[in-house]
C-alpha positions as CSV (number, residue, x, y, z in Angstrom):
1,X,82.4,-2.7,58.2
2,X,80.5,0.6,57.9
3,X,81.6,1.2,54.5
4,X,80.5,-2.6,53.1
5,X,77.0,-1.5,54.6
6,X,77.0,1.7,52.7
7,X,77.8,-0.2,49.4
8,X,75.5,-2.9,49.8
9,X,72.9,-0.5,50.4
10,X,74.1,1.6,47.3
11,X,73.9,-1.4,45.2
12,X,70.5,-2.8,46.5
13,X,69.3,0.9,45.4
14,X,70.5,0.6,42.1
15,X,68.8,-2.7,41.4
16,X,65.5,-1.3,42.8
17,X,65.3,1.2,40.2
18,X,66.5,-1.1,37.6
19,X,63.5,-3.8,38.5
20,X,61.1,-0.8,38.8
21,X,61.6,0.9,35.1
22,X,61.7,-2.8,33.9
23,X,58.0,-3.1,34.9
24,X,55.5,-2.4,32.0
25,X,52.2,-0.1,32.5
26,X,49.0,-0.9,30.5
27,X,48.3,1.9,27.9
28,X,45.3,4.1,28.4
29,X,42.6,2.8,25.7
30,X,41.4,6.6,25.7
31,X,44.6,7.3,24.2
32,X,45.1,4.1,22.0
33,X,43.4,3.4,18.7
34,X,39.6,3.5,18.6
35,X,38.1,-0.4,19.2
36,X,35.5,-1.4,17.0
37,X,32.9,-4.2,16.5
38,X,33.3,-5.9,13.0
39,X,32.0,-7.9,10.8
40,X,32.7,-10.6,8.3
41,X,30.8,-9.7,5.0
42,X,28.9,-12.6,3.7
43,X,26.5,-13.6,0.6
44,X,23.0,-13.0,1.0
45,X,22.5,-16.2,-0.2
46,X,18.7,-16.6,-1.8
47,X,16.5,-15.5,1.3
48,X,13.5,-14.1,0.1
49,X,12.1,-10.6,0.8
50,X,8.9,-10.6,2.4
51,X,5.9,-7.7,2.0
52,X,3.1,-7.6,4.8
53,X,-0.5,-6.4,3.2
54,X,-3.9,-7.4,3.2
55,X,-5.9,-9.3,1.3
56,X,-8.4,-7.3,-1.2
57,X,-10.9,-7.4,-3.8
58,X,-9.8,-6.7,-7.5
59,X,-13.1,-4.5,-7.5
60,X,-14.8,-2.4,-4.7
61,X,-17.5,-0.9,-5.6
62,X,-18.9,2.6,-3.6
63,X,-22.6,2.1,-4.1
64,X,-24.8,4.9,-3.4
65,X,-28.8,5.5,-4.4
66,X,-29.3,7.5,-8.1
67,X,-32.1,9.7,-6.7
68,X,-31.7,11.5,-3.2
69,X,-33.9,10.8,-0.2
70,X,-34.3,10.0,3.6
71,X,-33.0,5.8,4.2
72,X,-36.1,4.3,6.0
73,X,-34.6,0.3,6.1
74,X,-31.4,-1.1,6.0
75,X,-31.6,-4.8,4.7
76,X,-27.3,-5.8,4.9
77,X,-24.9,-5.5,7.8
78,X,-21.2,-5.3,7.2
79,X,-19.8,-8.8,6.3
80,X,-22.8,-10.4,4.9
81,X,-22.4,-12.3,1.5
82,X,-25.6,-10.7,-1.0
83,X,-26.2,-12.0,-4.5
84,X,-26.9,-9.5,-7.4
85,X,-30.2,-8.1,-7.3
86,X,-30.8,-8.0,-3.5
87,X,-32.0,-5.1,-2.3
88,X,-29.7,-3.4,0.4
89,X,-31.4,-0.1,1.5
90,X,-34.1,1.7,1.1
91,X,-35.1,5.3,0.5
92,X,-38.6,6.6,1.4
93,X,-40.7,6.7,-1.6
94,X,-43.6,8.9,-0.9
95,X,-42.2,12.0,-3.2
96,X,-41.1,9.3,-5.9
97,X,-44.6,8.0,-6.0
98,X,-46.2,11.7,-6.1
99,X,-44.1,12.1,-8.8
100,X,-44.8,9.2,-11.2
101,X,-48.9,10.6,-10.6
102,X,-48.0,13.8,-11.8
103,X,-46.3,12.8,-14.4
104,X,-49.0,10.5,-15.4
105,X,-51.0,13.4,-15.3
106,X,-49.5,15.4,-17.5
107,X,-49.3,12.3,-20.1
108,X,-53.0,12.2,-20.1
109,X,-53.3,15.9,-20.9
110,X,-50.9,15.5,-23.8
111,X,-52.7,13.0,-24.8
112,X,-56.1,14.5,-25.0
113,X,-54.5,17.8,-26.7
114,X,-52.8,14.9,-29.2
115,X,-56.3,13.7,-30.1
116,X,-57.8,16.9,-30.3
117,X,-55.5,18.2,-32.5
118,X,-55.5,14.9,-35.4
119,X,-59.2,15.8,-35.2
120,X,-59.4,19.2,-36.2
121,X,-56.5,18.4,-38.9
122,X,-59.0,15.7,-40.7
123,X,-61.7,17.8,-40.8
124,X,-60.1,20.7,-42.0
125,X,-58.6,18.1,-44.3
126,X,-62.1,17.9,-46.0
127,X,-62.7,21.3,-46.0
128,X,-60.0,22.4,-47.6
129,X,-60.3,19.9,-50.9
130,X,-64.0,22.1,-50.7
131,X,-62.6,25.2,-50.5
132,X,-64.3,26.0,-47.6
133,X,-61.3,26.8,-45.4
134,X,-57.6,28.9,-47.0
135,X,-54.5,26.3,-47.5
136,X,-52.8,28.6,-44.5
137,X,-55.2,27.8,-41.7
138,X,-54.9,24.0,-42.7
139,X,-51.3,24.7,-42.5
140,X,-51.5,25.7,-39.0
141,X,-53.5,22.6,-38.3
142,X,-50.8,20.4,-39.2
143,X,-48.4,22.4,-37.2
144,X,-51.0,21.9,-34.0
145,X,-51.2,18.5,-34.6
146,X,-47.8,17.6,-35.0
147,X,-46.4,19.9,-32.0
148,X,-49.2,18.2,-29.6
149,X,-47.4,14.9,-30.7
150,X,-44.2,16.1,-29.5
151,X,-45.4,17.2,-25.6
152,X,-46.9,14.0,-26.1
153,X,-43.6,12.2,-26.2
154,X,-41.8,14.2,-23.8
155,X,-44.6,14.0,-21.1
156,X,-44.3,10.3,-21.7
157,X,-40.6,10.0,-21.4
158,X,-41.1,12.2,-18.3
159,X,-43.2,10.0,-16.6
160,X,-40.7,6.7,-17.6
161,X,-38.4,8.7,-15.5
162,X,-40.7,9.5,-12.8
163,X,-41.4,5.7,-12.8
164,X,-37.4,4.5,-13.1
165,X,-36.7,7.5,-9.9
166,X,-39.7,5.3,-7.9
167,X,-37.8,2.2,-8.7
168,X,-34.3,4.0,-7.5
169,X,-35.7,4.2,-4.1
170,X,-34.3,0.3,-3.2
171,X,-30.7,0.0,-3.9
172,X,-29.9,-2.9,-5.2
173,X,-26.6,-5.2,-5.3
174,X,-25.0,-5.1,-9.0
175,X,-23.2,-8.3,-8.5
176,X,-22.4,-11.2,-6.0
177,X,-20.1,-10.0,-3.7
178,X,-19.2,-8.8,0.6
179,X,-20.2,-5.8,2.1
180,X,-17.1,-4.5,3.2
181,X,-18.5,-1.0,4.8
182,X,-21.5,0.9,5.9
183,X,-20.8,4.8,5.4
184,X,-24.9,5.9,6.4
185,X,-27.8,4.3,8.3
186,X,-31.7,4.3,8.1
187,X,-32.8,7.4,9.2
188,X,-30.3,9.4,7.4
189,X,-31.2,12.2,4.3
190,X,-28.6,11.3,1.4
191,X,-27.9,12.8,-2.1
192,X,-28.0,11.3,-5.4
193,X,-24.4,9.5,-6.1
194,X,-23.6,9.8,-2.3
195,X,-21.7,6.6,-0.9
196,X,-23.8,4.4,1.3
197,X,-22.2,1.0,0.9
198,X,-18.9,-0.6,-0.6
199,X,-19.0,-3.9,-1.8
200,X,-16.5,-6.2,-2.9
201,X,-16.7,-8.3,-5.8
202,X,-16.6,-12.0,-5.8
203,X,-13.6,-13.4,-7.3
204,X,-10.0,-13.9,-7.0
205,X,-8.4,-12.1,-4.2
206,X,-5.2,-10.1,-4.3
207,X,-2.7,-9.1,-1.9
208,X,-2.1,-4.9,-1.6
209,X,1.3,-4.7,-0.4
210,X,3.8,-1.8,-0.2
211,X,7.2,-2.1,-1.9
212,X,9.9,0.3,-1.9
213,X,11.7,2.4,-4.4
214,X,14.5,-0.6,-4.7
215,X,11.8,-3.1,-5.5
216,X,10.4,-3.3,-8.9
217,X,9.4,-6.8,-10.0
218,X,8.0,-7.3,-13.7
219,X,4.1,-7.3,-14.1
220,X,3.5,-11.2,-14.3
221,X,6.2,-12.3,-11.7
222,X,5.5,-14.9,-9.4
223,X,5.8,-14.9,-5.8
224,X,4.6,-17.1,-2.4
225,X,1.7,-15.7,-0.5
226,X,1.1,-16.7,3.7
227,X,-1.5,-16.2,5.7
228,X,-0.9,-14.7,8.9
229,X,-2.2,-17.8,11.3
230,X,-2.5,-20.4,8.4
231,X,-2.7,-23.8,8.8
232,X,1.1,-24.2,8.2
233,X,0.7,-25.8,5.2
234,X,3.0,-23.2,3.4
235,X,2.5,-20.7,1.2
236,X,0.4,-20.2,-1.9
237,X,1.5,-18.6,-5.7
238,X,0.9,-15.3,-6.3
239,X,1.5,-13.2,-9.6
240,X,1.8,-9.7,-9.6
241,X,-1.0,-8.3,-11.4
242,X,-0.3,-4.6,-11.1
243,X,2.4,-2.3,-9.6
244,X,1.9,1.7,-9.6
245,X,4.6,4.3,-11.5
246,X,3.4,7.1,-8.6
247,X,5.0,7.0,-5.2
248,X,3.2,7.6,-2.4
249,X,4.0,11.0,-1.2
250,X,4.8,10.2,2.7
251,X,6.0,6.7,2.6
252,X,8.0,6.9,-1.2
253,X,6.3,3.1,-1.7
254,X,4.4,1.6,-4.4
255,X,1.2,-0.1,-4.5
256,X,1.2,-3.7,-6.0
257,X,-1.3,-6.0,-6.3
258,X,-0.7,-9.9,-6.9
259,X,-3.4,-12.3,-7.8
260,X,-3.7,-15.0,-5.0
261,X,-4.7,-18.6,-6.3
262,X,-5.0,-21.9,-4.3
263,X,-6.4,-21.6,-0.9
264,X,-5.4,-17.9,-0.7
265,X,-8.0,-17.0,-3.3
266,X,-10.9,-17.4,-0.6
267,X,-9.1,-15.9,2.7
268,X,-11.5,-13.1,4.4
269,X,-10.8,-10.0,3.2
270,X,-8.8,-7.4,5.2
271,X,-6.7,-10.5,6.9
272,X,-3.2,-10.1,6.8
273,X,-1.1,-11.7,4.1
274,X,2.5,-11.9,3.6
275,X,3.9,-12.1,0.3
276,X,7.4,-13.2,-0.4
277,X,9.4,-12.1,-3.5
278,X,11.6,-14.8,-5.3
279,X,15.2,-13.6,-5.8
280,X,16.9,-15.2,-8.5
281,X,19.5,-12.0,-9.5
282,X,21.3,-11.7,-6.2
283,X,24.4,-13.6,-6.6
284,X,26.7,-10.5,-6.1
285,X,24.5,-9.4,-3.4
286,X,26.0,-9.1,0.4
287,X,24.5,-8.7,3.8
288,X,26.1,-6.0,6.6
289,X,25.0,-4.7,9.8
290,X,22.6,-1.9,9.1
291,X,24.7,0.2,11.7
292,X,27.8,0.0,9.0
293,X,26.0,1.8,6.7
294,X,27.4,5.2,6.4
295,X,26.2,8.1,4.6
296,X,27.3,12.0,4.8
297,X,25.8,12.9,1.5
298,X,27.5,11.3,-1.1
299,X,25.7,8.3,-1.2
300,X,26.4,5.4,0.7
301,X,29.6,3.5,1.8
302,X,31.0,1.4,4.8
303,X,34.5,0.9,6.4
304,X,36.3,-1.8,5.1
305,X,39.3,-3.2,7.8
306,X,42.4,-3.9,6.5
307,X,44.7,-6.3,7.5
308,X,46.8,-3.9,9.6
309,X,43.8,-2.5,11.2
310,X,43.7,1.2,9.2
311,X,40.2,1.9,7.5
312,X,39.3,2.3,3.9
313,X,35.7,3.9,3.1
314,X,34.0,1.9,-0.1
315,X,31.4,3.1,-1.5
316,X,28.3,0.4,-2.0
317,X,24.8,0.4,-3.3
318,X,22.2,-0.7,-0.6
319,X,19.3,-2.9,-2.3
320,X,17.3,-2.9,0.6
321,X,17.3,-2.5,4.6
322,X,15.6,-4.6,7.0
323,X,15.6,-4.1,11.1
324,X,19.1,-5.5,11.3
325,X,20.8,-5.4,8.7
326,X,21.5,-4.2,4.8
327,X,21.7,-5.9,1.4
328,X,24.2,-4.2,-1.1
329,X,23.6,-5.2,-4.7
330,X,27.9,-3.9,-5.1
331,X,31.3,-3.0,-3.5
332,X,31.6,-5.6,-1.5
333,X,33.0,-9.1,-1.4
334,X,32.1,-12.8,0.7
335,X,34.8,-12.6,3.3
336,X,35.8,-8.6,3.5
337,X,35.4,-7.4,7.3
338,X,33.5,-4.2,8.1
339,X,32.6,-2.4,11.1
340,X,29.7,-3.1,12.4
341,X,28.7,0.2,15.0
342,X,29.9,3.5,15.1
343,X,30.7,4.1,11.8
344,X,30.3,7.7,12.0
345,X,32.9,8.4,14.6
346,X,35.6,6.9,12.1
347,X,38.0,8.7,9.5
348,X,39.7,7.1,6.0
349,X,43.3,5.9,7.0
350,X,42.5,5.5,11.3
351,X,44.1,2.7,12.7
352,X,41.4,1.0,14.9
353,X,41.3,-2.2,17.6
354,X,39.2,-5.2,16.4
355,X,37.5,-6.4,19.3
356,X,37.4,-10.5,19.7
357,X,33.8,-11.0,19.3
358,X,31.8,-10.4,16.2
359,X,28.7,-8.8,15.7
360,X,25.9,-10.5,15.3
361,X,22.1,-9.9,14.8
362,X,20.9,-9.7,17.9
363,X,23.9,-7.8,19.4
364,X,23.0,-4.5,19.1
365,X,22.1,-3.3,22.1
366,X,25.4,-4.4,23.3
367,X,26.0,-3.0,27.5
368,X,28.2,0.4,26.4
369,X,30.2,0.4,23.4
370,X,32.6,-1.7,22.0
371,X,34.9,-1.2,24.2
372,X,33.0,-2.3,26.9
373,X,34.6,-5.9,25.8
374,X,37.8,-5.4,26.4
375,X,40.7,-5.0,24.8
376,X,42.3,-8.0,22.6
377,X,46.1,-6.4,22.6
């Protein structure tokens, strides 16, 4: 009897540790392939991309007084419609005025030395058909006469000046158009040419927008204008009317201007507009998370997931780059799956996890990392 307890208990033993290595223990997933967030590439379809500016005048003017003086009266404020020839400031015109009286005196001095001087040339005209007077001193009588003409002249032209610098004194509005800024006030001592006022001209408005260095539509293209806070009656044509060949040095954008027509064409200036580019060339083009983009200095590229989970880097060429996502004009194809995050922690040929659940836009800020969703093997 003792020795059937003794092999019962031997064999018990022996199935205990059989069951035991027969149980299976989750891997570690610090130790297991990365797991990664992807992303089905797909078309980018024929969304438009969209430009915020403001609306401007094809022509501002900096207006500023043509003879220098102290501002005594302001006659505009900032926003107010004038017509061409209203006067807008003006400068104080007691100097002016002294000047046009001295230069009107010295006009009637010129004058009288004018007269004087035709008077002794005719009568030393007669004298010298007499012989009464040598040919040389009749000579120098012409000269007289003829040199009194010419201060004549230039007093008179002097004093038209003296005159035109008394009319300076009111600036006046070349054309209809908005005061868009005030840069001095009455009381203030200004310089010929100095800015006092811009105006803007009326006419059609444009739209200054911003593009960047991948954007370079063809002077003439069309495009939709909205207003920010419109009346949701949609947008409005627009035609780029000029697009600058200098980059801005801090931004690496371009200044364009389109020509606003419809509605648009008499929106305040300053308001905000947004104007929406047409794309009609983007059939190859695809949309990926902005966080697949990767780029260690030979331009950029994103991880595409094969089948059996290794990585392959492809090289693309990113159109443009919104908040979200990336555009790439090449290298990719509708239906390839990428990874979405983390891009930079990955190496060509590493097997990776592809966690159940997408990325979307929107998902970014995702609690932890990817792994934070668990594992799907």
């Amino acid at each position: 009897m003792h020795m059937y307890v003794l092999r019962r208990a031997a064999t018990l033993g022996v199935v205990g540790v059989l069951a035991g290595c027969s149980q299976s223990h989750p891997a570690d997933p610090r130790t297991g392939p990365p797991l990664v967030e992807s992303f089905t590439v797909r078309p980018a379809g024929t969304s438009d991309r969209s430009f915020t500016g403001v609306i401007a005048a094809r022509v501002e003017s900096d207006l500023g007084f043509r003879v220098g003086g102290k501002i005594i009266r302001r006659y505009v404020d900032v926003g107010q419609h004038v017509h061409r020839g209203d006067p807008l400031m003006r400068l104080d015109p007691n100097d002016l005025v002294l000047g046009v009286t001295a230069q009107q005196g010295a006009v009637d001095a010129a004058h009288a030395r004018s007269a004087k001087a035709d008077a002794d040339l005719a009568r030393l005209q007669g004298l010298v058909q007499q012989g009464a007077v040598s040919a040389q001193d009749y000579d120098l009588a012409v000269e007289a006469a003829r040199s009194a003409k010419a201060q004549l002249a230039a007093a008179q032209a002097q004093s038209g000046l003296a005159r035109n610098a008394d009319e300076y004194a009111i600036l006046r509005a070349d054309v209809d158009g908005v005061v868009l800024s005030r840069n001095t006030d009455a009381g203030q001592v200004v310089n010929a040419g100095q800015t006092v006022l811009v105006l803007a001209q009326d006419g059609p408005r444009e739209a200054l927008v911003t593009l960047p260095e991948m954007v370079r539509p063809e002077l003439g293209s069309g495009a939709m204008a909205s207003l920010y806070g419109g009346d949701g009656k949609g947008g409005f044509p627009a035609k780029l009317r000029e697009l600058s060949h200098a980059a801005d040095p801090l931004t690496r954008t371009y200044a364009a201007r389109y020509v606003l027509s419809g509605a648009a064409a008499d929106a305040p200036f300053g308001a905000t507009v947004t104007v929406s580019l047409q794309r009609a060339d983007n059939a190859n083009e695809m949309v990926v998370p902005l966080g697949a983009i990767l780029d260690r200095g030979k331009g950029p590229g994103v991880w595409l997931i094969g089948g059996d989970g290794h990585l392959t880097y492809r090289p693309v060429q990113v159109r443009s780059a919104g908040s979200e996502t990336a555009t790439v004009a090449s290298g990719l194809s509708a239906g390839q799956k990428v990874v979405a995050l983390g891009a930079h922690q990955l190496t060509d040929g590493e097997q990776v996890r592809v966690a159940t659940q997408q990325w979307t836009e929107g998902s970014a800020d995702v609690s932890g990392s990817p792994d934070a969703q668990g594992d799907t093997k």
